[in-house]
N, C-alpha and C positions, 0 to 999 in steps of 0.2 A: 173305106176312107180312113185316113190316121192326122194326127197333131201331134206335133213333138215339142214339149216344153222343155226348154233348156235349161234344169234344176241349177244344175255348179256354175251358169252363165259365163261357159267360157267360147260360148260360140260355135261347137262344137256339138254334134252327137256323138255322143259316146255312153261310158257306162253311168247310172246316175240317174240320167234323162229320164225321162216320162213319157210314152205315145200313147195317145186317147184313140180307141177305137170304136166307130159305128157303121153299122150294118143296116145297108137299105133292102126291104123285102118288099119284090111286088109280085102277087099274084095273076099270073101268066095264063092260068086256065080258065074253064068256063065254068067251076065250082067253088063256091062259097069255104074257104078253109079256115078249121078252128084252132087252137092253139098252136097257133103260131112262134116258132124258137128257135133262138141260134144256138149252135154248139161250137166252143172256141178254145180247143184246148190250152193256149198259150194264155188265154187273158181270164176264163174261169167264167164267171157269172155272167148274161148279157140279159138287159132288160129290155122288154120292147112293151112302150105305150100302151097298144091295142092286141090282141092275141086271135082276134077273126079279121079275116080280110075277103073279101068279095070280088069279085072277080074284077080286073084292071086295078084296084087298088091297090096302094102301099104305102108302107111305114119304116121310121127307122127308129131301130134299136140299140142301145150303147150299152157298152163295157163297165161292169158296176165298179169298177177299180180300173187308173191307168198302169199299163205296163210298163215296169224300171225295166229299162235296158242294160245288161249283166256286158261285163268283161269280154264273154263269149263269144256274146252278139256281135262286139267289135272287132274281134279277132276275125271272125267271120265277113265282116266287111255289110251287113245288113241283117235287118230280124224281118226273117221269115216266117211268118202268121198265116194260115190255109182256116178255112170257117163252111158251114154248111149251114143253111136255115131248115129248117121244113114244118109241114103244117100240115092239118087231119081235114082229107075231105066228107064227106056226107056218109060216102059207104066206100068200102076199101080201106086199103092201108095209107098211112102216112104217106106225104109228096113228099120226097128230098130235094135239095135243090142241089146243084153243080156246087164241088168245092170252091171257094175264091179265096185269091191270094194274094198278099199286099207282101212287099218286100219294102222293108226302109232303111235305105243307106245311112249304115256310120261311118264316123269320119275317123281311119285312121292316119296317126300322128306317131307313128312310131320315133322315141328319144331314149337315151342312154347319157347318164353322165356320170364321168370319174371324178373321185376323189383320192387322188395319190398322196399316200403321206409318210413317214419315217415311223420305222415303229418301234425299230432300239438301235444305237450305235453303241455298240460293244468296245471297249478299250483293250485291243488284246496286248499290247505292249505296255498295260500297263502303269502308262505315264504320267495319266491324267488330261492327256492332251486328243484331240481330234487330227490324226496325224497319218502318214503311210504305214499301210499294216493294220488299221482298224477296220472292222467292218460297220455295214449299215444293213440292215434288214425293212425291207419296203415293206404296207400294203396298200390294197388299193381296191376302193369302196366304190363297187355299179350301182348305181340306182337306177331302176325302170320311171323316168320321169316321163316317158310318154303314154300310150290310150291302147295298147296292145302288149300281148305278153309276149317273152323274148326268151331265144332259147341259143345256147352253144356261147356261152357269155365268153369273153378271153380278153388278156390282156396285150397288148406289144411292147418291151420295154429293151430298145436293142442294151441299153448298160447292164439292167442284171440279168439277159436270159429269159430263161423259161419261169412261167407265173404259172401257178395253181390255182384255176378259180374251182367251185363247186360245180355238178353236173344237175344242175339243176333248172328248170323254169324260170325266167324269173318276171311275177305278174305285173300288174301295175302298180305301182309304188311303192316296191318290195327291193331291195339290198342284200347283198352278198361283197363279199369278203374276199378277194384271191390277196394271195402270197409268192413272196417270191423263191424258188427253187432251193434257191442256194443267198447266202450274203451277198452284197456287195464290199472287195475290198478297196481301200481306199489305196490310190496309188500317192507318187512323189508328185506326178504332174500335176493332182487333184490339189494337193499344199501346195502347189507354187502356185495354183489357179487363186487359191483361198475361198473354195467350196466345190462341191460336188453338183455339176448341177444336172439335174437328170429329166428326162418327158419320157410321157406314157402314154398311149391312146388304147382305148380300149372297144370292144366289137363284142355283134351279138344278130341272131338271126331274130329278121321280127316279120309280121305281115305287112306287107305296104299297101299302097295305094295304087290302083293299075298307074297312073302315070308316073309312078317311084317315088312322089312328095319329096320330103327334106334324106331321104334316103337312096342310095346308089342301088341299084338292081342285082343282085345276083345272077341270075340268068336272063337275058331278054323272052324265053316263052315262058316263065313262070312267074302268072301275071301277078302274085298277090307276096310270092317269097322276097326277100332280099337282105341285103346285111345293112347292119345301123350302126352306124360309128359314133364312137362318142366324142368329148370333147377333150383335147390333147390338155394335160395338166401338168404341170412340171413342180418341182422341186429343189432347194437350194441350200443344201446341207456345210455350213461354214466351215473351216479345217481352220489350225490352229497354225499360222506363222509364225514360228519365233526361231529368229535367225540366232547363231550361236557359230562361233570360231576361237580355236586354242591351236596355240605355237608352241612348241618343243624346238629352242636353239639350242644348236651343239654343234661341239667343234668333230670337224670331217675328219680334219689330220693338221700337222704341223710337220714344215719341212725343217731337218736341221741344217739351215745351207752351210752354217762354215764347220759344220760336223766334229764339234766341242762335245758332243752329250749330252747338251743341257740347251732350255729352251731361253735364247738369251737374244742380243739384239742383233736385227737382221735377219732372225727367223722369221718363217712363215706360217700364219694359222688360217685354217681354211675353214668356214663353217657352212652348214646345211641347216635348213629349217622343215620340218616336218608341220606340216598347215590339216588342221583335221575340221573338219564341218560338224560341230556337236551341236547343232541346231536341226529344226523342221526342215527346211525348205533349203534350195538350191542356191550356191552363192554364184556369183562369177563373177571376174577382174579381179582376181588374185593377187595382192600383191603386198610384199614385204619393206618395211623400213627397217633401214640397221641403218643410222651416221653413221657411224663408223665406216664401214664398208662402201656404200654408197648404194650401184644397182644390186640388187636382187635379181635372178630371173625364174620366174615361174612359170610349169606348165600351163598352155592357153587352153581354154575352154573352162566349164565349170564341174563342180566339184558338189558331188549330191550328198545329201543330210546319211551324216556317217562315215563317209569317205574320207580320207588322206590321203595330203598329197605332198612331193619333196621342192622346196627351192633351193637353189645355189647361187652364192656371193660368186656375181661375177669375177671379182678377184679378191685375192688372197690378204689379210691384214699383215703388214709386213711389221714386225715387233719394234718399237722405238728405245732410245735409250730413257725415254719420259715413264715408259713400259717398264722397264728393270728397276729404274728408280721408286715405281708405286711397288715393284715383286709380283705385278699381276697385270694380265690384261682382261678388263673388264668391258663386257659388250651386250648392251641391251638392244630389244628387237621390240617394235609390233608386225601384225599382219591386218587389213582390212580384204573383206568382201561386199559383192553387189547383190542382196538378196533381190527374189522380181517382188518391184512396187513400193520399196521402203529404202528409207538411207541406208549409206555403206554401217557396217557390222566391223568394231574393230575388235581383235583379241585380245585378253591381259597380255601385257607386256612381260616377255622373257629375258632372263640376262646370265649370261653363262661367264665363268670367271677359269683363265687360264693361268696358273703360276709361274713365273719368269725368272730368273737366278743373273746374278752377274760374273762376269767372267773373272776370276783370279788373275793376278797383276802377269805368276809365274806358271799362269795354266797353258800347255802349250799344246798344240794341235797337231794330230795326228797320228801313229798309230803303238807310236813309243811315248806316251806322255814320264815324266818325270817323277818317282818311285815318290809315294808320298814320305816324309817325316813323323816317323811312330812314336818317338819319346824326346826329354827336354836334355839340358844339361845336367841337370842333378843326379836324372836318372843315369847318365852315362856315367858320374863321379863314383856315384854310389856304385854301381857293377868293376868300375878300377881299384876300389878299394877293397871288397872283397874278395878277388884274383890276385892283390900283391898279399894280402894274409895267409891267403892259403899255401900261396909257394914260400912264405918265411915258414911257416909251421910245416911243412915239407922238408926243406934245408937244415932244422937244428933237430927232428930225429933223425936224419940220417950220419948228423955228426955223432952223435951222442951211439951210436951202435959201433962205427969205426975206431971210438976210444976204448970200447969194451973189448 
């Protein structure tokens, strides 16, 4: 016969506990028997009251200490205890008695709980920022919170991969440590999410309960095996949104429609805008202001953190004569985008400046223009009066030889 006191009062037999064992001896023959004793190897010393018993009589004897129930016992699923009494008759040997044997069920409660956590996110870019291109390195903490020990511990973590735990045991209220394979890197989708968020659940073979308890069976004929999942834990690694966009206006070409040479009025200038995402995360609705010009058209879709992309003035700024008159045409630009979840992102304002000439009264078009004018009048006086000296000093030596 056993009593089990439930030391940790968790309602539960398991390890801890305490079973009080006594030993009833009755004297079955028709001799008077003297020292009388139990032998119990599990529980050690057994005391019995009286040590002669006489024939029909008996007595019972208890366990000088109760037996703690070990870890073992509960893996096992009950402690098995076998005992023998025996006692000295008058003449002859010792009577043994038939072994007897108490089996007392524990209660397994086989659990498993994860603790998933970030253990460095590494900046490989650099930036300072939590962004695309960075990695994060998991781990992820099992604790045997149940009454049975557990073995082939593992993680599931479909985002990073393959997890490394230890190949080890793991008993009751003991932890282990797995890692993950490799990093996790952080992608562009992850920044436009504005974190990383990741689940984990993790498993582990434990002894069950034949009717499977809070645990799913492994095989239906392997009445005490099964696998114990633990409880899914997630994680929520924030990324760094910072939306950024830069315009580069510049002129595409200039037509010279009345094809003078020079960029004067009635030309045509055409410009292109080069739109770059120097920000985190993904813009879209692209789109360009220039008064001047008026539409813009930009490629549709969006534009990832890094990327460039080209707009084109739907048409051309034709040069005014308000144009010639400043000697330039001057045209300033924004661009804005739609990052996801925050207002539009606009860029500095660009302004590109084209130099403009007026046309000469006597400029004339075409493919014989008019010989320019190289020198004034003075310069022409000056060159006649040196050609009329030189033919008088020409004329009076050749007089002056004829008289000789």
């Amino acid at each position: 016969m056993a009593s089990v006191t439930d030391v940790n009062d968790n309602g539960l037999t398991d390890a801890g506990d305490e079973i009080d064992y006594e030993f009833e001896l009755t004297n079955t023959g028709n001799v008077t028997l003297t020292d009388v004793n139990v032998s119990d190897p599990l529980v050690g010393g057994v005391t019995c009251p009286v040590t002669t018993l006489a024939p029909g009589e008996e007595t019972v004897c208890a366990a000088d200490a109760a037996y703690v129930i070990t870890a073992a016992d509960v893996d096992a699923g009950n402690v098995h205890n076998t005992a023998t009494a025996q006692g000295t008759p008058p003449t002859g040997p010792p009577v043994v008695s038939p072994p007897d044997t108490t089996d007392t069920p524990t209660d397994q409660e086989p659990e498993l709980t994860l603790d998933k956590r970030v253990a460095s996110v590494t900046d490989v870019n650099d930036n300072g920022l939590t962004d695309a291109g960075d990695e994060i390195d998991y781990e992820f903490e099992l604790t045997n919170t149940g009454n049975v020990t557990l073995t082939n511990v593992s993680v599931s973590d479909p985002l990073v991969g393959a997890v490394i735990c230890p190949a080890v045991p793991l008993a009751t209220g003991d932890s282990t440590v797995c890692h993950g394979h490799a990093p996790y890197v952080i992608t562009q989708s992850d920044v436009n999410a504005g974190s990383v968020h990741n689940r984990a659940i993790g498993q582990a073979n434990g002894q069950c309960p034949p009717n499977g308890g809070n645990a799913r069976r492994k095989a239906p004929q392997a009445r005490v095996a099964c696998v114990v999942p633990s409880n899914p834990d997630n994680t929520d690694t924030p990324t760094d949104q910072v939306p950024g966009l830069t315009l580069d206006k510049r002129v595409a070409s200039v037509t010279d429609v009345n094809g003078n040479g020079v960029t004067d009025a009635g030309d045509k200038i055409s410009y292109e805008f080069e739109l770059t995402n120097t920000g985190t995360v993904t813009l879209t609705d692209l789109q360009v202001s220039d008064p001047m010009l008026g539409s813009v058209t930009c490629p549709a879709g969006s534009l990832a953190a890094g990327d460039s992309v080209m707009c084109v003035g739907d048409h051309p700024h034709v040069v005014t004569s308000a144009d010639v008159t400043a000697g330039q045409v001057r045209n300033n630009a924004t661009a804005t985008g739609t990052p996801p979840g925050g207002p539009n992102v606009d860029s500095p304002s660009d302004t590109v400046t084209t130099q403009v000439h007026p046309t000469l009264p006597n400029q004339a078009s075409g493919d014989n223009p008019p010989l320019p004018n190289t020198g004034g009048p003075a310069r022409a006086a000056l060159v006649g009066g040196v050609a009329l000296l030189i033919v008088g000093l020409v004329l009076t030596v050749a007089g002056r030889r004829r008289r000789a």
